[in-house]
C-alpha positions in Angstrom: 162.3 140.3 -97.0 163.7 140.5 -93.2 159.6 140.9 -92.2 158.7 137.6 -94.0 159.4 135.6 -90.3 157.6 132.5 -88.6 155.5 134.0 -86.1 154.0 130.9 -84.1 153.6 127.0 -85.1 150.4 125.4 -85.5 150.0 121.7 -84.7 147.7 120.3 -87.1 145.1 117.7 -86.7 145.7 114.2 -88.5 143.2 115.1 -92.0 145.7 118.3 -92.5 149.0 116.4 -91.9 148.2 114.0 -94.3 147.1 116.4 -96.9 150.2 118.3 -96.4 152.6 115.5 -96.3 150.6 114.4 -99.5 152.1 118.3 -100.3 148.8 119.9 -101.1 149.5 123.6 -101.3 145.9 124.3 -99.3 145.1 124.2 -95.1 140.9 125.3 -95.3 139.9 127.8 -92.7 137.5 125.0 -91.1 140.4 122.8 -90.0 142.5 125.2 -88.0 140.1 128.1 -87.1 140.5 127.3 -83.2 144.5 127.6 -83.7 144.8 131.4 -85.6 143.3 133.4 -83.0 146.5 135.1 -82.5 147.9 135.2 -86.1 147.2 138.5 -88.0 146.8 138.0 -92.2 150.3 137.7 -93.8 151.9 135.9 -91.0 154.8 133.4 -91.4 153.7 130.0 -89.8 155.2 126.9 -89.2 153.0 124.0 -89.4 153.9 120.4 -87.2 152.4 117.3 -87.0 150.9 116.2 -83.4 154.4 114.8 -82.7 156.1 118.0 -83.3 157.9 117.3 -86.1 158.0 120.0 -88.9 155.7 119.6 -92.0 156.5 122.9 -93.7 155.9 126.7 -93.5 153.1 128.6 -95.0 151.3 132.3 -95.2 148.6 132.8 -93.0 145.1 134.4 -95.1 143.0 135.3 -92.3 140.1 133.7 -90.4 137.7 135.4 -93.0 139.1 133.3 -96.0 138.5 129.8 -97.0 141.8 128.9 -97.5 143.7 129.4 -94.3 146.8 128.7 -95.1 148.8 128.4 -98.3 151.8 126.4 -98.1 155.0 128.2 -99.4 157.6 125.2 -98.4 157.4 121.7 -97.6 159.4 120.2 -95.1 162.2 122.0 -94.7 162.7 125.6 -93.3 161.2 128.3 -96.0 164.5 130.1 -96.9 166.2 132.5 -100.0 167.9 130.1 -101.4 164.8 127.6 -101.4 163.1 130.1 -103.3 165.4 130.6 -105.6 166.1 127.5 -106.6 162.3 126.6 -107.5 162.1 130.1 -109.4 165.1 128.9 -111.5 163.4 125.5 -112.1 160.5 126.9 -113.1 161.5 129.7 -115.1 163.9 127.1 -117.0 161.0 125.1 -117.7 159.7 128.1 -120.2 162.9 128.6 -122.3 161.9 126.2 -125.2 158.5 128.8 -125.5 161.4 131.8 -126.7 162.1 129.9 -130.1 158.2 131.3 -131.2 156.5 133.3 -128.6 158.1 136.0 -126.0 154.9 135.7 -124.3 153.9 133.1 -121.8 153.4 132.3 -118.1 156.5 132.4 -115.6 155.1 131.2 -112.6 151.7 128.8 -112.5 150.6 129.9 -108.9 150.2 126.2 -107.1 151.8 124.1 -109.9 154.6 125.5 -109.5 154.6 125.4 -105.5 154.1 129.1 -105.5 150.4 129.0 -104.4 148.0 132.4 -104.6 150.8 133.9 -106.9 151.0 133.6 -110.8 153.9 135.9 -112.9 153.2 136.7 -116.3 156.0 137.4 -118.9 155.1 139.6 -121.8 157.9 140.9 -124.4 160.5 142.8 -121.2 157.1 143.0 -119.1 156.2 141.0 -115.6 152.8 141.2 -114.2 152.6 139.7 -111.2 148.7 138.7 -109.7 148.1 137.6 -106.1 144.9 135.9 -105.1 144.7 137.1 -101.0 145.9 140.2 -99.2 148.2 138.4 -97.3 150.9 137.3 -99.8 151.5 140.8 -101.1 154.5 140.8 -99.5 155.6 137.4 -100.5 154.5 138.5 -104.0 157.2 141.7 -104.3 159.8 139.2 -102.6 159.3 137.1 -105.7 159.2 139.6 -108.0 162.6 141.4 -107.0 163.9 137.5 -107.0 163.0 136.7 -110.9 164.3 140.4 -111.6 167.9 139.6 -110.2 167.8 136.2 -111.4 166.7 137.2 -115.2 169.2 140.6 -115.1 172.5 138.3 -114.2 171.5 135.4 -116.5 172.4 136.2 -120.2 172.0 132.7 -120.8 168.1 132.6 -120.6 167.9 135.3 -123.5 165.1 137.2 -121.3 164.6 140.9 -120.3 162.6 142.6 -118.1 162.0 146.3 -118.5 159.0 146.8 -116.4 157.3 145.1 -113.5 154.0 145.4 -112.4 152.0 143.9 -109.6 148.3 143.3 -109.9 145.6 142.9 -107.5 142.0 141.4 -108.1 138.8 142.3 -107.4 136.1 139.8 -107.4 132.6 140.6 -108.4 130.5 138.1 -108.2 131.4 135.2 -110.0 134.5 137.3 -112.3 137.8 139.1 -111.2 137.5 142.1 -113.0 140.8 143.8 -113.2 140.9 147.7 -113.5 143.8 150.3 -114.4 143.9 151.0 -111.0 144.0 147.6 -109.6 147.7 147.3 -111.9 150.6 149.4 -110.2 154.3 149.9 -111.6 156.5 148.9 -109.5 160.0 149.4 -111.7 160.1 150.6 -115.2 157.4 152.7 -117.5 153.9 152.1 -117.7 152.9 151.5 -121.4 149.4 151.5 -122.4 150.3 148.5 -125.3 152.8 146.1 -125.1 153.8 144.6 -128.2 154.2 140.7 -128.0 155.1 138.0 -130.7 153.4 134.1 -131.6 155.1 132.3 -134.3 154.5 135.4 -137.2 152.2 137.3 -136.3 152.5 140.6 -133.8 149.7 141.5 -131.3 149.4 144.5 -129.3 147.8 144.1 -125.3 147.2 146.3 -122.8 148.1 145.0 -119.3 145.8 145.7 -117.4 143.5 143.4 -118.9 145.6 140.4 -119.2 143.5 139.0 -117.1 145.7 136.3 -115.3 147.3 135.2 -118.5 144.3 135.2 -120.9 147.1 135.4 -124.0 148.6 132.5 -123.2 145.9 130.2 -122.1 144.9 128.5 -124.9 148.0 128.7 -126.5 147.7 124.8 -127.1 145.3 125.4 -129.2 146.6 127.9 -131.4 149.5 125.5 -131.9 147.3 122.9 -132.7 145.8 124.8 -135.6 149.0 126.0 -137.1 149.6 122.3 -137.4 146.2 121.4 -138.6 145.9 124.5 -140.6 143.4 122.5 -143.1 140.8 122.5 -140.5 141.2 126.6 -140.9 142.3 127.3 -144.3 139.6 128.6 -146.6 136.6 127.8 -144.5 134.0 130.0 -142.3 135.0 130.1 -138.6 132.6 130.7 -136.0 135.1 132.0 -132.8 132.5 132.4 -129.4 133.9 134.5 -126.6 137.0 135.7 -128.6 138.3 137.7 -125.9 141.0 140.1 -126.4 141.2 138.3 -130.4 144.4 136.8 -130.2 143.0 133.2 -131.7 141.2 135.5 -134.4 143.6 136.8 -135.7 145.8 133.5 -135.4 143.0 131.6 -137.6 142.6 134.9 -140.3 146.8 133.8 -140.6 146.2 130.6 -141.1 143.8 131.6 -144.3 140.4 131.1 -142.7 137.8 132.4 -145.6 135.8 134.5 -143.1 136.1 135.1 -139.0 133.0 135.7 -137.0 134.6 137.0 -132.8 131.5 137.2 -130.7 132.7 139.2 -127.0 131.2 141.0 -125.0 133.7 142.7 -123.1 134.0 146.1 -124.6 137.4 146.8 -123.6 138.5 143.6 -125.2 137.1 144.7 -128.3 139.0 147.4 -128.5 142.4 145.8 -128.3 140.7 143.4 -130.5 140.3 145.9 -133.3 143.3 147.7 -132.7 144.9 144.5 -134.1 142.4 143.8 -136.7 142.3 147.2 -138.8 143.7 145.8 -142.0 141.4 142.3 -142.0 138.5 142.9 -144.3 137.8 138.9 -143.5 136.9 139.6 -140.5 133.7 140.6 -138.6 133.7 141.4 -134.5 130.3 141.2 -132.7 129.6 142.8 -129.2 127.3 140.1 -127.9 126.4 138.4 -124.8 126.6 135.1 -125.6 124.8 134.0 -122.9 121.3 135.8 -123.9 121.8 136.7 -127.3 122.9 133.3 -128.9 119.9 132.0 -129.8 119.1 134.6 -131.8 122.2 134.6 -133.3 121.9 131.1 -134.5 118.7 131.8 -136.0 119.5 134.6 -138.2 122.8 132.6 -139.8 122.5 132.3 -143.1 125.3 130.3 -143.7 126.8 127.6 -142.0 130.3 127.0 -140.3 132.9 125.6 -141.0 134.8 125.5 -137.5 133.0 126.6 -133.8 135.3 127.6 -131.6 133.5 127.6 -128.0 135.4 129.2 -124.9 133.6 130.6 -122.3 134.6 132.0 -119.0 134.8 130.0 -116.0 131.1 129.4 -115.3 132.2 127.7 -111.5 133.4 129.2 -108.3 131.8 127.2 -106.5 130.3 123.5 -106.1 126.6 125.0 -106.6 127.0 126.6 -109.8 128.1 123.2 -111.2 124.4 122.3 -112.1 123.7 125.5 -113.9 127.1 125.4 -115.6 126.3 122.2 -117.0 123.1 123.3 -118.4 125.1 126.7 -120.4 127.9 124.4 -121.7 124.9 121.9 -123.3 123.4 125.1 -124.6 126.1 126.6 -126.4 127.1 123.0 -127.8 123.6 122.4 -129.0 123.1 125.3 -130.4 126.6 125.7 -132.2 125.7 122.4 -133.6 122.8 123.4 -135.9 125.0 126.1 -137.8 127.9 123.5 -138.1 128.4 122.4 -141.4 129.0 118.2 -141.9 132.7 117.2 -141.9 132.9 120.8 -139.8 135.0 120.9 -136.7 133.7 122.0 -133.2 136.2 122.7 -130.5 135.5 122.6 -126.9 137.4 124.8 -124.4 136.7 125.0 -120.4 138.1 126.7 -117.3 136.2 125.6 -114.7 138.3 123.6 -112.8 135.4 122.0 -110.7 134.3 120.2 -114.3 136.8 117.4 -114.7 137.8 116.5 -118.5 135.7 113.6 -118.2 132.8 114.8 -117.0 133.4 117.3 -119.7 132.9 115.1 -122.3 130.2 113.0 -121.0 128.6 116.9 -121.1 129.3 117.0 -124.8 128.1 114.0 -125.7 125.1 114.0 -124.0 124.1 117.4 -125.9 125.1 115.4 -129.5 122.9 112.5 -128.2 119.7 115.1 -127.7 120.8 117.3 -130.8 120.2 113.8 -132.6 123.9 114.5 -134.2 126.8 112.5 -134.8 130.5 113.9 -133.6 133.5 112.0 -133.3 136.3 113.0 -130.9 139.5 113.7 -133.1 141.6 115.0 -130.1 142.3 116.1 -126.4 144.6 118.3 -125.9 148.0 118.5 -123.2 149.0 121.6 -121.2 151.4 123.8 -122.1 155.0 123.8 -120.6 154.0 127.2 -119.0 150.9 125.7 -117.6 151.7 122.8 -115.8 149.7 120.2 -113.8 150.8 118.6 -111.2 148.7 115.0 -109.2 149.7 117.4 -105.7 147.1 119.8 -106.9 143.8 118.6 -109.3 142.2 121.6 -108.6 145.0 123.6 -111.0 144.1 120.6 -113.9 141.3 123.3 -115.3 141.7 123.9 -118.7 140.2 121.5 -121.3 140.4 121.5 -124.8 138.2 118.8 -126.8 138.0 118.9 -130.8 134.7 116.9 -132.6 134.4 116.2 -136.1 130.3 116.7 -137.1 130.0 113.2 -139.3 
């Protein structure tokens, strides 16, 4: 922790001050790339205003990266105790998730001033993922923090038997996270962990959590087990079912018949590791993105509910046309093997495709599929997802559900 020290200030220009006084977690490489000549990557800095008052401390990335700097404290000097305190804050935040899941997400990266870092909890497991190089040591620092503050608070009801720290590789427009890319740090490696949601048990391998994939559209799950007539006894069409969590959430809820289309082959394998004993089910290895079409046109029967959930479709501002054009297409598509009175829900990650503009997306495909939908609900993030107006980039995940009339 003693190597985590301020190593130079940087006196920012007025665009930066205001965004950090406004306490965006982000300095871009293009604003300060004169000033970082002498600043290797994981250096401490301390950023002032052009009076030379002190705006806050952050970790330097590197003149390679597009974000410079991420800003680990505002204001004030970065210390121990600062940290703690928001790890407490946030961790407390979580607690009401223990009454039916021992699965969720500990730290939300910049929503929960931690930017570049997110710590996932699953049943006495953390896995912690950094997003540059330079905060690897700021990541163990925070790791060894929540495992001393969890350990000598019996109050909270956690445990924590193993850590891990994971790093990702990106390829292209996906972080792909390998076996390798996941190292122990404390505890036994396990190649399952066993978690819990509400009644049901699901086994996961860690390595391809993928930044919290269980957990992120756990709104959704809870939205069904309230509205479990919009699952109970009907055909359910669930695109890009991932590691099958909702799957087999929607088989609990009594769905007549599940249809998971993936394509990731290791997440069909945890997929029907959990699934061996539902004869209601049927798992497809497709891409979605090529073989759709052809899917839709050799249904036979209609659904009931479409569940659509794709990947992030984009990193950056110049896949936003293209990405536009695959969301239509899916929606379109989904729509001719939707049954009337059938329910289509909408999911999206791509945080550059505001909730708005989302469904202005969705109902300009109903408007050229010549179909009528109305709009039965949005829904909220979950308390282990927050959103914060410091940061709209981390408002990314949408969740719309339509009613075909």
């Amino acid at each position: 922790m003693s190597k985590l020290t301020p190593k130079k200030t940087i006196i920012l220009d007025s665009i930066s001050c205001s965004t950090v006084k406004k306490e965006h977690p982000w300095i871009f490489s293009k604003r300060i790339e004169s000033k970082t000549k002498d600043l290797k990557s994981g250096d401490l800095v301390i950023l002032l205003d052009m009076e030379g008052n002190r705006l806050g401390t952050g970790i330097f990335s590197g003149s390679d990266e597009l974000i410079a700097i991420r800003i680990i404290e505002f204001g004030s000097d970065f210390s121990l105790e600062g940290l703690y305190k928001k790890l407490i804050l946030a961790i407390e935040k979580r607690l009401p998730l223990l009454v039916y899941t021992d699965s969720f997400r500990l730290i939300h990266g910049e929503n929960d001033f931690f930017p570049g870092i997110n710590v996932d909890y699953h049943a006495g497991n953390l896995i912690l993922r950094y997003y540059s190089k330079s905060l690897y040591l700021f990541s163990r620092m925070i790791l060894r923090a929540i495992w001393e503050l969890v350990w000598n608070n019996s109050e909270w009801k956690l445990r924590i038997e193993n850590a891990y720290i994971q790093t990702p590789n990106r390829t292209g427009k996906s972080i792909i996270n390998k076996d390798k890319d996941l190292r122990l740090v404390r505890g036994k490696r396990s190649e399952y962990i066993k978690i819990r949601y509400r009644n049901i048990s699901y086994l996961i391998k860690p390595e391809l959590q993928k930044g919290g994939i269980y957990n992120d559209i756990r709104n959704l799950r809870d939205y069904l087990w309230l509205h479990k007539n919009y699952v109970y006894d009907k055909r359910v069409l669930n695109l890009f079912s991932n590691n099958g969590l909702l799957s087999k959430c929607l088989i609990n809820l009594g769905a007549d018949s599940v249809v998971s289309l993936e394509d990731s082959r290791e997440c069909i394998e945890v997929h029907k590791v959990n699934s061996k004993n539902d004869s209601n089910e049927i798992i497809l290895k497709k891409n979605i993105f090529i073989e759709f079409q052809e899917f839709v046109d050799s249904t036979k029967n209609n659904y009931n509910l479409i569940i659509i959930d794709p990947p992030s479709l984009t990193s950056t501002s110049k896949e936003k046309p293209q990405a536009i054009k695959i969301y239509k297409k899916l929606i379109k598509l989904s729509l001719k093997i939707l049954d009337k009175d059938g329910i289509l829900i909408l999911c999206s990650c791509s945080n550059r495709i505001h909730s708005n503009e989302f469904e202005s997306i969705s109902k300009n495909a109903f408007l050229e599929s010549e179909t009528k939908m109305k709009r039965l609900d949005k829904l909220s993030a979950e308390l282990d997802h927050p959103e914060i107006k410091q940061f709209p980039e981390g408002h990314y995940f949408k969740v719309h559900i339509y009613k075909k009339l």
